[in-house]
C-alpha positions in Angstrom: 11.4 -23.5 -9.4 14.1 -25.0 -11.5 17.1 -25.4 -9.4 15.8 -25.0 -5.8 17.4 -27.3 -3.0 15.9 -26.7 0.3 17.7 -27.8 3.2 15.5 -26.6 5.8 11.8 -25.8 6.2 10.2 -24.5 9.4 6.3 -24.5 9.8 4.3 -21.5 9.8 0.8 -22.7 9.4 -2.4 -21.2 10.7 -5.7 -22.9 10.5 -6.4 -21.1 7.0 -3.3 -22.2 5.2 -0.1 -24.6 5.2 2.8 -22.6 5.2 6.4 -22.8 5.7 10.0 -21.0 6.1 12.1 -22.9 3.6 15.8 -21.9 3.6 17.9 -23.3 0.2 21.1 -24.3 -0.7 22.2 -20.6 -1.1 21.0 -19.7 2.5 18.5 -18.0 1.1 14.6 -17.8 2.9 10.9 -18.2 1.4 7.7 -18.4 1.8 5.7 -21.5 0.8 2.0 -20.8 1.6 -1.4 -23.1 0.0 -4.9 -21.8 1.1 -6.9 -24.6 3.3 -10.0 -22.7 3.0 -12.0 -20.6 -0.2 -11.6 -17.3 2.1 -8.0 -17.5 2.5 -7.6 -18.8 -1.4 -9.0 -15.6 -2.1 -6.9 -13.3 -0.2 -4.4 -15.1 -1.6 -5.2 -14.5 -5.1 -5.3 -11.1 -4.2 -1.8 -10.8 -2.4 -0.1 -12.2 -5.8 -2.0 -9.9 -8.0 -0.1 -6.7 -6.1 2.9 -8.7 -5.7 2.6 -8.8 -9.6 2.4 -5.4 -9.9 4.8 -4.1 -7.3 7.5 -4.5 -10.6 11.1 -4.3 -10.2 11.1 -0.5 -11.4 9.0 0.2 -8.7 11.1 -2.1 -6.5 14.0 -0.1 -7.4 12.4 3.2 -5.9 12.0 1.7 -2.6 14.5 1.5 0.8 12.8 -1.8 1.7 11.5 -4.9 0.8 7.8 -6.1 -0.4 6.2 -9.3 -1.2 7.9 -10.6 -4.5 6.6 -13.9 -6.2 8.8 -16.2 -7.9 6.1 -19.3 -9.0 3.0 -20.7 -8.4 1.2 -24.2 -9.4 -2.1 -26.1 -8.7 -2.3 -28.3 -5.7 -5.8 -29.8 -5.1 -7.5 -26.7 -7.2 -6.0 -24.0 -5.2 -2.7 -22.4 -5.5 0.5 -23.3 -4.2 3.1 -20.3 -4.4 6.7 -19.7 -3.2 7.7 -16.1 -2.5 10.6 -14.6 -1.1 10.3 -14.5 2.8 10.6 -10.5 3.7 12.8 -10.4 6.9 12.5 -8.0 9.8 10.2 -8.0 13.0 6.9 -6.5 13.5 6.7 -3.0 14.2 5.5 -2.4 18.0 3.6 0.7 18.6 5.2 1.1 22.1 8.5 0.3 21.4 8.9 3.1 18.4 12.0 5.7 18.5 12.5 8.2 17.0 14.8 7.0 15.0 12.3 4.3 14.1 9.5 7.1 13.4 11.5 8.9 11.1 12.0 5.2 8.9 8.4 4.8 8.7 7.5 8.4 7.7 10.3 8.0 5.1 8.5 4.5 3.5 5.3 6.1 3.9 6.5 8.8 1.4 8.5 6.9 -1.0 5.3 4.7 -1.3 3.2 7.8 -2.2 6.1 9.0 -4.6 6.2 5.9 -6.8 4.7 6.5 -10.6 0.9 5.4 -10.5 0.8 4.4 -14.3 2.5 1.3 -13.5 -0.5 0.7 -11.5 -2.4 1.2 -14.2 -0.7 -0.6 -16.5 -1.5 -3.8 -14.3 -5.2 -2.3 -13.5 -5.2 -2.0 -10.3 -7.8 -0.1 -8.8 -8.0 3.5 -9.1 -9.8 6.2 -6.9 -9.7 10.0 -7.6 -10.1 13.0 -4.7 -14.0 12.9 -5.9 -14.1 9.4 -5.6 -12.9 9.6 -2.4 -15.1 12.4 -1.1 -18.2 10.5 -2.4 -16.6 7.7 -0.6 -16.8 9.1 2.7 -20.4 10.8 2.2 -22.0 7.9 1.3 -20.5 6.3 4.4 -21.6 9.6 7.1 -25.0 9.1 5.0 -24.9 5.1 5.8 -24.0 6.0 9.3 -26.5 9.1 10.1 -29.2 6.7 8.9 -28.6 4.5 11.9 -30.1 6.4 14.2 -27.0 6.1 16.7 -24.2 8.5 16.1 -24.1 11.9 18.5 -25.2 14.7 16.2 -22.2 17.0 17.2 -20.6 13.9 15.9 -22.4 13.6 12.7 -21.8 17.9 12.2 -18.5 17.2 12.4 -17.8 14.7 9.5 -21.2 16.0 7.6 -18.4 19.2 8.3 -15.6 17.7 6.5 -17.6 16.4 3.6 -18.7 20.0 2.9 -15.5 21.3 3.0 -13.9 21.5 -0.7 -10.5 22.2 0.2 -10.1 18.8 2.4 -10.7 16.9 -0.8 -8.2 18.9 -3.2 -5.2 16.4 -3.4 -3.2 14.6 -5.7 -4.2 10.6 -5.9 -0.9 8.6 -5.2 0.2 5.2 -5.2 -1.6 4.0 -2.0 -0.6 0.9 0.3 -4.2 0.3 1.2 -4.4 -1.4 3.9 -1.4 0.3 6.1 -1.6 -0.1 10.0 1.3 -0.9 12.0 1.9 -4.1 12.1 2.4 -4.3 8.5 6.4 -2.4 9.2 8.6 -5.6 9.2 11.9 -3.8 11.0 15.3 -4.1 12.0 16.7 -2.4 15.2 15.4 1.4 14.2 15.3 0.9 10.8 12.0 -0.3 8.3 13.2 -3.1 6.3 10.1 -4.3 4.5 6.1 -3.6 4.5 3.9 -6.8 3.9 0.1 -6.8 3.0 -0.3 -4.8 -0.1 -3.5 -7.0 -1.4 -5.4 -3.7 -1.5 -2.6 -2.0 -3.4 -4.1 1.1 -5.5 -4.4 4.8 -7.1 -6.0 6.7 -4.2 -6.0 9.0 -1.0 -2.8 9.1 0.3 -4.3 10.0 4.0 -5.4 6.6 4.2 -2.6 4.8 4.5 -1.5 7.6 7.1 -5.2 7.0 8.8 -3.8 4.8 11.7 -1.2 7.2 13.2 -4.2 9.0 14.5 -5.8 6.8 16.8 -5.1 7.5 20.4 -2.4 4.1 21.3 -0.2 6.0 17.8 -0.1 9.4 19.5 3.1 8.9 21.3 5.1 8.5 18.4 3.0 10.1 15.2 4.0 13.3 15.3 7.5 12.2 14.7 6.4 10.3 11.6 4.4 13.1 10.0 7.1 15.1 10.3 9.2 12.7 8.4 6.9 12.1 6.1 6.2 15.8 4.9 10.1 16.2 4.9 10.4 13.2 2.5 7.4 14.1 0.4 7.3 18.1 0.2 4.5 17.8 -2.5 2.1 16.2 0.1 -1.0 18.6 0.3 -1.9 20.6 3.3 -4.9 18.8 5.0 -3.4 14.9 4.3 -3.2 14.8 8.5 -6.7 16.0 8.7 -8.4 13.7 6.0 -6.3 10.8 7.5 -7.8 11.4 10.9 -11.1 11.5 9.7 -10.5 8.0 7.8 -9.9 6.5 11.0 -13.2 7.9 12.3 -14.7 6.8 9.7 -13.2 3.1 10.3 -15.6 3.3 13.7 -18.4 4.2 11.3 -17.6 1.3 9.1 -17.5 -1.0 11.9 -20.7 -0.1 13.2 -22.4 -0.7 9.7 -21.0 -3.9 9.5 -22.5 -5.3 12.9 -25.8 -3.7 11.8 -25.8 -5.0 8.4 -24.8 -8.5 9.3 -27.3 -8.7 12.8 -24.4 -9.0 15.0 -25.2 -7.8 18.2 -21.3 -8.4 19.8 -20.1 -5.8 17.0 -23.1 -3.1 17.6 -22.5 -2.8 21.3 -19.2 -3.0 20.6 -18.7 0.2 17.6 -21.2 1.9 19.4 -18.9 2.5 22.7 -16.3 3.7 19.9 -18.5 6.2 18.4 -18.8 7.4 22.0 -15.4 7.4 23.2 -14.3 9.2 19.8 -17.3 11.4 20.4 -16.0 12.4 24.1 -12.2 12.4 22.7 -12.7 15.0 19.7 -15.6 17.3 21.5 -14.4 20.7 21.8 -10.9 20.1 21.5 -9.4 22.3 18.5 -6.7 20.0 18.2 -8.6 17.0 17.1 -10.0 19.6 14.2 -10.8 17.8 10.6 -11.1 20.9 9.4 -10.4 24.6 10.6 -11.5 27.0 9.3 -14.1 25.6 6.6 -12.9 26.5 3.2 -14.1 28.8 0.6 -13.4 26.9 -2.5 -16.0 25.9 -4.8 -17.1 22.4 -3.2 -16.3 19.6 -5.7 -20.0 18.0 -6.0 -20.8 21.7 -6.7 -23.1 21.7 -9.6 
């Protein structure tokens, strides 16, 4: 970059990329990352193509910071870039206040609020409420076909799927890959979000699908709240549809040892599926959906 003077540089490198903390002339921090691996080029690659379109109008809309780059060049045939370091530390589930809870429902919503034709405009992916629905079908489908999922526990998602007005919501700007450790903050306050290589036009409940695992629970309620005052368009059933993402994560999971022949990863999605299945039986308070809807089923021909 034309200009830059660093005075101090600080390494952050993992085994899949050289990185560093560089501090300038003007006291001001970034990030200078270059992939050692093709996996981690590719992630990468994908990181600067949201960074791209996270624009500075869409910038403006938002409290906190995210991942903005400033240059890139060719080392070696991957890619060398310099971004600007986001500050803040990690968000700990344990450790969450109220205060705290409030900050993240409050980014959660201004994320969901932010005009999705810029998105478009840089062609990011984009999913609609059918897309999604055939999403989650084809993964129950994927799932039942295993052979190992409790059928009270297969009812209950083949449930949701059946149930039209779960799937009638608004796509939004979605983060895409939210979980907690993605909240970069300052005492109780969220001061930037990292990650956004999945950046998209979809489901809001999935970026919401983590406050609904069981080690969230202390503190989710508390965000929700926030996060339906911030956003008073937000449909009805978001919180259920979000749980039912995360159940479907375990699904996922279990595909993925299946379809790859590993063994660690079966055993180990297949104690998930059962602790979920003993967590949600019977209790009316783990409901995905309650009572099933009479609207006209969107795959309804």
């Amino acid at each position: 970059m034309p200009g830059f003077q660093a005075v101090s540089a600080q390494s952050l490198s993992t085994p899949e990329r050289d990185a560093a903390l560089v501090h300038d002339v003007n006291s001001f921090a970034w990030l200078v990352e270059l992939a050692r691996t093709e996996p981690e080029e590719a992630l990468m690659s994908a990181r600067h193509s949201a960074a791209r379109a996270l624009s500075e109008g869409l910038r403006s809309r938002l409290s906190f910071r995210v991942p903005k780059l400033h240059g890139t060049t060719d080392v070696g045939g991957k890619t060398l870039s310099v971004s600007e370091y986001l500050p803040g530390r990690e968000l700990v589930p344990a450790r969450v206040t109220p205060i705290l809870a409030a900050s993240v429902g409050k980014a959660l919503a201004e994320i969901h609020q932010l005009p999705t034709s810029t998105l478009l405009d840089f062609d990011r992916p984009s999913q609609s409420a059918l897309d999604s629905l055939r999403e989650a079908a084809g993964i129950v489908d994927r799932a039942a076909a295993t052979g190992l999922l409790p059928q009270s526990l297969l009812r209950r998602w083949e449930t949701a799927c059946e149930d039209a007005g779960l799937w009638q919501f608004e796509t939004t700007v979605i983060h895409g890959l939210m979980q907690a450790s993605r909240f970069l903050c300052d005492g109780e306050q969220v001061v930037a979000i990292e990650e956004w290589r999945e950046l998209r036009i979809g489901d809001p409940a999935r970026d919401l699908a983590w406050l609904t695992t069981p080690t969230m629970s202390s503190f989710s309620p508390a965000v929700i709240t926030s996060y339906r005052s911030s956003r008073s368009s937000a449909d009805r059933y978001v919180a259920q549809r979000a749980r039912f993402w995360a159940e479907l994560d375990i699904a996922r999971w279990l595909l993925h040892g299946i379809e790859n022949g590993i063994e660690k990863v079966i055993e180990d999605a297949t104690d998930m599926v059962q602790a979920l299945h003993d967590r949600v039986s019977g209790d009316l308070d783990q409901a995905l959906t309650m009572p099933i809807s009479t609207n006209k089923h969107p795959l309804a021909t």
